[in-house]
C-alpha positions in Angstrom: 29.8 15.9 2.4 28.3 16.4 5.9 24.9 15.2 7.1 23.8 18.9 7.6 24.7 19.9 3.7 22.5 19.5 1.2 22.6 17.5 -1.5 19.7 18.0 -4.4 20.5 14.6 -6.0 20.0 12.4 -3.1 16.4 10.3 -2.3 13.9 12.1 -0.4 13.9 11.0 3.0 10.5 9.9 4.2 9.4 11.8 7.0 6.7 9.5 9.7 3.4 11.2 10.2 3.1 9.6 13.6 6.0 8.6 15.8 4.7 6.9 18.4 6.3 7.3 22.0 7.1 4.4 24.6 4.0 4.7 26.3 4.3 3.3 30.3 1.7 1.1 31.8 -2.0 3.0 32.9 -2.5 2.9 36.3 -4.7 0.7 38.3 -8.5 1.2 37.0 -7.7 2.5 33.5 -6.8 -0.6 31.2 -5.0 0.3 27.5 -5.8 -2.1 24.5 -4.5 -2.2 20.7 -5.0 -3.3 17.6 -4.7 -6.9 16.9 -2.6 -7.7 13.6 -4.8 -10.7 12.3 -8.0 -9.3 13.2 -6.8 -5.7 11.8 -5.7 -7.5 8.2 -9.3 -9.7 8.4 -10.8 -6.2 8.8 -9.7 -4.8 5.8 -9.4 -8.0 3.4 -13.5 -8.1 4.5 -14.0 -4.1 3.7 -12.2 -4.5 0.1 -14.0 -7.7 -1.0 -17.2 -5.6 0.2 -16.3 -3.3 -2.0 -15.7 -5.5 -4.9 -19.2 -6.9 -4.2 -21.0 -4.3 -4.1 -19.7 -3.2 -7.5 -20.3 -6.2 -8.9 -24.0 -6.2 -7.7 -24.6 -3.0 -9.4 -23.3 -4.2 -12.9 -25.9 -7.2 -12.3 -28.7 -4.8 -11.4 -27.8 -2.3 -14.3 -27.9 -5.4 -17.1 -31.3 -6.6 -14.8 -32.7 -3.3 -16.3 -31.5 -3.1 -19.4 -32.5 -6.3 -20.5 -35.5 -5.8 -19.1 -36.0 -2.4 -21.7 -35.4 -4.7 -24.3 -31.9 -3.2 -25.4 -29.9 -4.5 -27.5 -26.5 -6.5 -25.7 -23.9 -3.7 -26.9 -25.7 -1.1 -25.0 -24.9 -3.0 -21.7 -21.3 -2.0 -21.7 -22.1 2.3 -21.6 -22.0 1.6 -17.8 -21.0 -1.8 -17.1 -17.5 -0.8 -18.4 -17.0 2.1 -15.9 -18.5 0.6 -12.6 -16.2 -2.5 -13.6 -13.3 -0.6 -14.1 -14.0 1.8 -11.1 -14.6 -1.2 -9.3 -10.8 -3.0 -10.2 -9.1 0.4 -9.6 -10.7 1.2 -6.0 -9.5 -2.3 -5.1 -6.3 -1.9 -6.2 -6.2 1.4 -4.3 -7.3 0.7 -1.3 -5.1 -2.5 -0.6 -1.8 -0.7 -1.6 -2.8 2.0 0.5 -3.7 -0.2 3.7 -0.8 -2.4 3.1 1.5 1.0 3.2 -0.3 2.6 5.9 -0.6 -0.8 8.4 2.3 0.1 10.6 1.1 3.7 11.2 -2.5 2.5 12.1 -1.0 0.0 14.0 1.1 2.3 16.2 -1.4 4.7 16.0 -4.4 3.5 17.4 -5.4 3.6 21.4 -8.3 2.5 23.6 -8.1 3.6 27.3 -11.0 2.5 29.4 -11.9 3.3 32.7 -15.0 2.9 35.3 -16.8 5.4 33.6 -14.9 6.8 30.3 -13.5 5.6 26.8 -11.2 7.7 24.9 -10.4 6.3 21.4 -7.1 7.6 19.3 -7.0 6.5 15.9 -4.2 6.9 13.1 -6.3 9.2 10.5 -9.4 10.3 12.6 -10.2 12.7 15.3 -9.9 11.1 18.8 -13.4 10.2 20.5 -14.8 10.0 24.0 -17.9 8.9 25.5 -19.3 8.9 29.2 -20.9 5.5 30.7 -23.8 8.2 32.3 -24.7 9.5 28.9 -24.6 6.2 26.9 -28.2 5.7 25.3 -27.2 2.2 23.7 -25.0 -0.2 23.0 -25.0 -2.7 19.6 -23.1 -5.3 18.6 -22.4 -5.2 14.7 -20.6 -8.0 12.6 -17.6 -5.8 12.5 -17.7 -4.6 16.4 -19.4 -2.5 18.8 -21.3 0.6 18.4 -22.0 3.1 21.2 -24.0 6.0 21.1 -24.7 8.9 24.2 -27.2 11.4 24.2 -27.3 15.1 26.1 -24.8 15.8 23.6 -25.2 13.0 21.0 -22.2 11.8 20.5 -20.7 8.0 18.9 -17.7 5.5 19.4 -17.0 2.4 17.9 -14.8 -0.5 19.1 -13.5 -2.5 16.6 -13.4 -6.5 16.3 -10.0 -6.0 15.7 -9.0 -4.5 19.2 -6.9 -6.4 21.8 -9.2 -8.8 24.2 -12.2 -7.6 22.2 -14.5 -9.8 24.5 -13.0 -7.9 27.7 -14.1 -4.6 26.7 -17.3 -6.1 25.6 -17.9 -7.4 29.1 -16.6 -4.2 30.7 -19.6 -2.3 28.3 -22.2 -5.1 29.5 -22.3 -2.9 32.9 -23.0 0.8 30.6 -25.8 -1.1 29.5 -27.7 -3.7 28.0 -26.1 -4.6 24.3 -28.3 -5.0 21.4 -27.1 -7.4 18.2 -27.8 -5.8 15.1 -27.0 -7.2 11.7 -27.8 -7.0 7.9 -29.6 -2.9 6.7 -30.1 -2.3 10.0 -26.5 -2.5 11.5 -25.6 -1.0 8.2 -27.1 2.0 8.9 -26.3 1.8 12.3 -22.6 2.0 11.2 -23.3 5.0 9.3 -24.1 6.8 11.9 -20.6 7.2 13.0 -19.4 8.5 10.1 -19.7 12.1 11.2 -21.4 11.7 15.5 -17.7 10.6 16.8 -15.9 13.9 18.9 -14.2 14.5 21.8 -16.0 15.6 25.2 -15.2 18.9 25.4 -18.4 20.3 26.2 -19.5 21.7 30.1 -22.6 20.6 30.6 -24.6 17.0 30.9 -23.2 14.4 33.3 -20.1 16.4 33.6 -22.2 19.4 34.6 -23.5 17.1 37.4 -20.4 14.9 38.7 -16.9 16.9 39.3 -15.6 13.1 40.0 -16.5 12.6 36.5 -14.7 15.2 35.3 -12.1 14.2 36.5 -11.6 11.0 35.6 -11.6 11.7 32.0 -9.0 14.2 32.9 -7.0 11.6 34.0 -7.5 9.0 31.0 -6.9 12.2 29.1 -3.4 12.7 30.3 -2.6 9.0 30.1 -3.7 9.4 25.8 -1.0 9.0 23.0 -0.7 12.6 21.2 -2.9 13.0 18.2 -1.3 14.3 15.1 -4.1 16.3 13.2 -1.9 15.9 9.7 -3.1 12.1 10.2 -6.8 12.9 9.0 -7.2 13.6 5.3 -10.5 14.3 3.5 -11.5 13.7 0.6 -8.9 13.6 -2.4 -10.5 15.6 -5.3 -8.7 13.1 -7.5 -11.1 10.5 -6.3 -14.4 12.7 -6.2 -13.5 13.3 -9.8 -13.3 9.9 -10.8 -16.6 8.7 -9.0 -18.7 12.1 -10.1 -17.8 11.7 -13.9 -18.7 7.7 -13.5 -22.2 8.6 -12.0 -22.7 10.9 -14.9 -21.6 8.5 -17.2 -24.3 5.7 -15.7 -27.1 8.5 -15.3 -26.9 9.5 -18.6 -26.5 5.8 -20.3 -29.2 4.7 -17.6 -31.7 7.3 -19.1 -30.9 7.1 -22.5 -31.8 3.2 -22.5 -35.3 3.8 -20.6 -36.2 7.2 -22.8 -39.6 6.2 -24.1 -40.0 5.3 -27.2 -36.7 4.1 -27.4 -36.8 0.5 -27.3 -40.1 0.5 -29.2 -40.6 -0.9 -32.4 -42.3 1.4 -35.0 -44.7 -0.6 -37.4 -43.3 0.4 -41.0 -46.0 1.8 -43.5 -47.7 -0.8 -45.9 -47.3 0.1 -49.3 -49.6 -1.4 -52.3 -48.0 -3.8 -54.2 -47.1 -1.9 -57.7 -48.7 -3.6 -60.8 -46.4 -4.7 -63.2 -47.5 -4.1 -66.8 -47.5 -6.8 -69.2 -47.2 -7.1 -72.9 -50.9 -6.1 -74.2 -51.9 -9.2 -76.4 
């Protein structure tokens, strides 16, 4: 049989996402950096055991309440069960999936910085670019840098895991002064660039102002790996299925143990004692 007959009882052939091309050197002024492999795998070993932490704090606070209503132990396991077991599965997940998907986000990830312009391209997210004139402030987090711009608003994040992190946080030390945030307050920091990080694509701002500007992203635009948009995936409804019926499960166990008048013990009636009749003498 030829290659170009088919055959329907052969293995499917596994077809790459992303196929990276040989990428030559940037020119002078624009510096490329990568994804460490030790500092990417530390990255995501930290994420999952978060995870697992986080479920394992809720069980603790659930059984906090519960014993605190006065319910009885059996009771405990309506929601300690499925956060548990939520919990396992997510973990098991989430490290099969990253240690399937580690050569892709490997090859597909891409910092180019220049004077005045970062462009990030990431295996499974939109690429990102912010402007050194619009940058409103920079924050160190545990886990890496944080950027944000204003006039548009607009987010990138540098991860601990990049190539001579400490270089690109000393070429950032000239955009502007950098903050160290840690604990709620970096948390929420992080958040914020879970929807704020885009592309430049908009006219107007310091682009408006500075044609030079303009033009040098133009150039670290050309010098970008190509972006497959089959890379970014939302949300599998397999998974939103899973967590909604768990949170209905807990919401309706949490408020059937703290109903009132649930837990409370009702005094039971006295009754007279009932003669007992003897033998008249």
């Amino acid at each position: 049989m030829s290659e170009t007959e088919y055959d329907p009882y052969a293995p499917p052939r596994e077809h790459a996402i992303f196929a990276p091309a040989p990428r030559s050197p940037p020119p002078a002024g624009i510096r490329r950096y990568g994804l460490d492999l030790d500092g990417y795998r530390a990255r995501v070993g930290r994420a999952l055991r978060g995870r697992v932490v986080r479920g394992i704090v809720v069980g603790l606070v659930y059984f906090g309440v519960v014993v605190g209503g006065g319910a009885f132990p059996i009771t405990m396991l309506y929601v300690a069960i499925p956060v548990w077991a939520v919990t396992g599965a997510s973990y098991l997940f989430a490290l099969a999936r990253a240690r399937r998907l580690e050569t892709r986000v490997m090859q597909g990830y891409e910092l180019l910085v220049s004077p005045r312009v970062l462009r990030r391209t990431a295996f499974g997210a939109p690429p990102a670019e912010i402007l050194a004139p619009e940058v409103s402030s920079i924050v160190e987090l545990p886990d890496g840098l944080s950027i944000a711009a204003h006039g548009p608003p607009g987010r990138l994040f540098v991860p601990r895991s990049v190539e001579r992190f400490a270089e690109v946080r000393d070429h950032l030390r000239a955009w502007g002064p950098i903050e160290l945030r840690a604990g709620a307050r970096g948390y929420i920091r992080r958040l914020s660039h879970l929807s704020g990080e885009k592309t430049r694509d908009a006219l107007d701002g310091a682009l408006a102002l500075d044609p030079s500007l303009r033009g040098e992203l133009d150039a670290v635009r050309a010098l970008a790996m190509p972006f497959d948009p089959r890379s970014v995936r939302g949300r599998r409804p397999l998974r939103v299925a899973v967590f909604v019926i768990t949170f209905a499960i807990a919401a309706l166990a949490v408020g059937r143990l703290l109903a009132p008048g649930r837990h409370s013990r009702q005094p039971r009636p006295r009754t007279s004692p009932t003669p007992i009749s003897g033998r008249s003498p």
